[in-house]
C-alpha positions as CSV (number, residue, x, y, z in Angstrom):
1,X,50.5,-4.2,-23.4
2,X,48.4,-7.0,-25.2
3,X,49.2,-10.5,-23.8
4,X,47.9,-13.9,-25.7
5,X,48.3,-16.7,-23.9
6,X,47.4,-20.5,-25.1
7,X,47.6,-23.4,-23.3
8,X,46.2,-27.0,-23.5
9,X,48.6,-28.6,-26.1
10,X,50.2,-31.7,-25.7
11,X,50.8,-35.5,-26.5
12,X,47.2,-37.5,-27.8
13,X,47.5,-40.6,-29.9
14,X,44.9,-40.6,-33.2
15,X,41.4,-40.5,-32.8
16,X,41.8,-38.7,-29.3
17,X,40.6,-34.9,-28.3
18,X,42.6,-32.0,-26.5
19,X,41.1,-29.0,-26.0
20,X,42.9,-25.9,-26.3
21,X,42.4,-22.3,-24.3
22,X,43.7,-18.9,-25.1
23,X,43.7,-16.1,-22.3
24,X,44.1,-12.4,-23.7
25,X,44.6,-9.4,-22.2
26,X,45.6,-5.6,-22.6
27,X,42.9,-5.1,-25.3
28,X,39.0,-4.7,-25.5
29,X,38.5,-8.3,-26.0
30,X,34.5,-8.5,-27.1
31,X,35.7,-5.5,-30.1
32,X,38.1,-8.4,-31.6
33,X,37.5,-11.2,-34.2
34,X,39.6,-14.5,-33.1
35,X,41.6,-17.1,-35.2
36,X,43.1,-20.1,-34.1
37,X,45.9,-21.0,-36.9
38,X,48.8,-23.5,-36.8
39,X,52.1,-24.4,-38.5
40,X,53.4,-27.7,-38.8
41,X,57.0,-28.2,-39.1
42,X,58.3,-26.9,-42.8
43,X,55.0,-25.7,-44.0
44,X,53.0,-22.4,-43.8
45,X,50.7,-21.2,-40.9
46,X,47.2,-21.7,-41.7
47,X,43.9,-20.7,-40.2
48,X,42.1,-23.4,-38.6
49,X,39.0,-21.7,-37.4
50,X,37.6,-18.3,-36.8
51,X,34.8,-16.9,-34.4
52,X,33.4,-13.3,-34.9
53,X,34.0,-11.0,-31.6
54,X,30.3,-11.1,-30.1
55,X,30.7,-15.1,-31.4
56,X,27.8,-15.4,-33.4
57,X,29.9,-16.2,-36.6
58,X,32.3,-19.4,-36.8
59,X,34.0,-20.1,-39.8
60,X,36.3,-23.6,-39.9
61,X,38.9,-24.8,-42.2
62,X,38.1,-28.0,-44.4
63,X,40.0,-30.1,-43.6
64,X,38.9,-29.9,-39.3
65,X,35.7,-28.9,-40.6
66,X,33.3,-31.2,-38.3
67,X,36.0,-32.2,-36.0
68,X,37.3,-29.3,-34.2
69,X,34.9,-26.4,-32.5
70,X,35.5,-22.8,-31.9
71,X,34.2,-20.7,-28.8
72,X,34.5,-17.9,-26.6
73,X,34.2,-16.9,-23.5
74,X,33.8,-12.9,-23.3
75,X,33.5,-12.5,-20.0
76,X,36.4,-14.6,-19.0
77,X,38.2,-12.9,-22.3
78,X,39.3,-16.5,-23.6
79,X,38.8,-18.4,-26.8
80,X,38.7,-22.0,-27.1
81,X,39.3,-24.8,-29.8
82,X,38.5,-28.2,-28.8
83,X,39.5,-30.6,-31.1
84,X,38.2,-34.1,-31.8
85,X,39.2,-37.5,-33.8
86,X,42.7,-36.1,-33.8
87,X,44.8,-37.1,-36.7
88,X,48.6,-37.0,-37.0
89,X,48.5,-34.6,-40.0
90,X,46.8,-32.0,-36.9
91,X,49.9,-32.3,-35.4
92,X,51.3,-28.8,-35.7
93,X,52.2,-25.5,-33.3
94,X,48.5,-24.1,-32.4
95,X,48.5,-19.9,-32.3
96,X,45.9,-17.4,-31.1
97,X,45.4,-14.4,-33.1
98,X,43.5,-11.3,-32.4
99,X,42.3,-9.0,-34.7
100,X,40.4,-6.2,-35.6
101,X,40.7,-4.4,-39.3
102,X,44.2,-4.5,-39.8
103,X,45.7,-4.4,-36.5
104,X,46.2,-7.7,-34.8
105,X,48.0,-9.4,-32.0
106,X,49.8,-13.3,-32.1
107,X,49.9,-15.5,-28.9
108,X,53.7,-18.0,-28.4
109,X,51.9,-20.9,-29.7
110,X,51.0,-24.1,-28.0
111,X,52.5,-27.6,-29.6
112,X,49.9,-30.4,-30.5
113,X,51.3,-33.5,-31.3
114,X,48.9,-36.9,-32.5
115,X,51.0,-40.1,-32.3
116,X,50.9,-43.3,-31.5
């Protein structure tokens, strides 16, 4: 049974950094591609960044582009997104997805909020 786990969300005023951690398990993590994506209340999920599975291919999002970093861990099967100079429009539900072709696998979500 695959299990995606993220954690590291929370409260951070503007111009602060959080950094978020995802934990997967029940699959052959170094064979799968990771996205972080997020949702903020009443819009669509988007993709905020994306590492390839052996991590030697990051692909971000413009408008974190420069701000926020991807990574992974395979040996610890985790996937990271710190995130810098936080704004309030990054304020959103942060999910871990797995994938490989077309089968893939969603984490709960972890909520980032940016307020003052």
């Amino acid at each position: 049974q695959v299990q995606i786990v993220e954690s590291g969300g929370g409260l951070v005023q503007p111009g602060g950094s959080l950094r978020l951690s995802c934990v997967v398990s029940g699959l052959i993590f170094n064979k799968y591609a990771m996205r972080w994506y997020r949702q903020a209340p009443g819009k669509e999920r988007e993709m905020v960044a994306e590492i390839t599975s052996v991590g030697d291919g990051k692909t971000y999002d413009g408008s974190v582009k420069g701000r926020f970093t991807i990574s992974r861990d395979n040996a610890k099967n985790s996937v990271f997104l710190q995130m810098t100079s936080l704004k309030p429009e990054d304020t959103a539900v942060y999910f871990c997805y797995a994938y490989i072709g077309l089968d893939g696998y969603w984490g709960q979500g972890t909520q980032v909020t940016v307020s003052s």
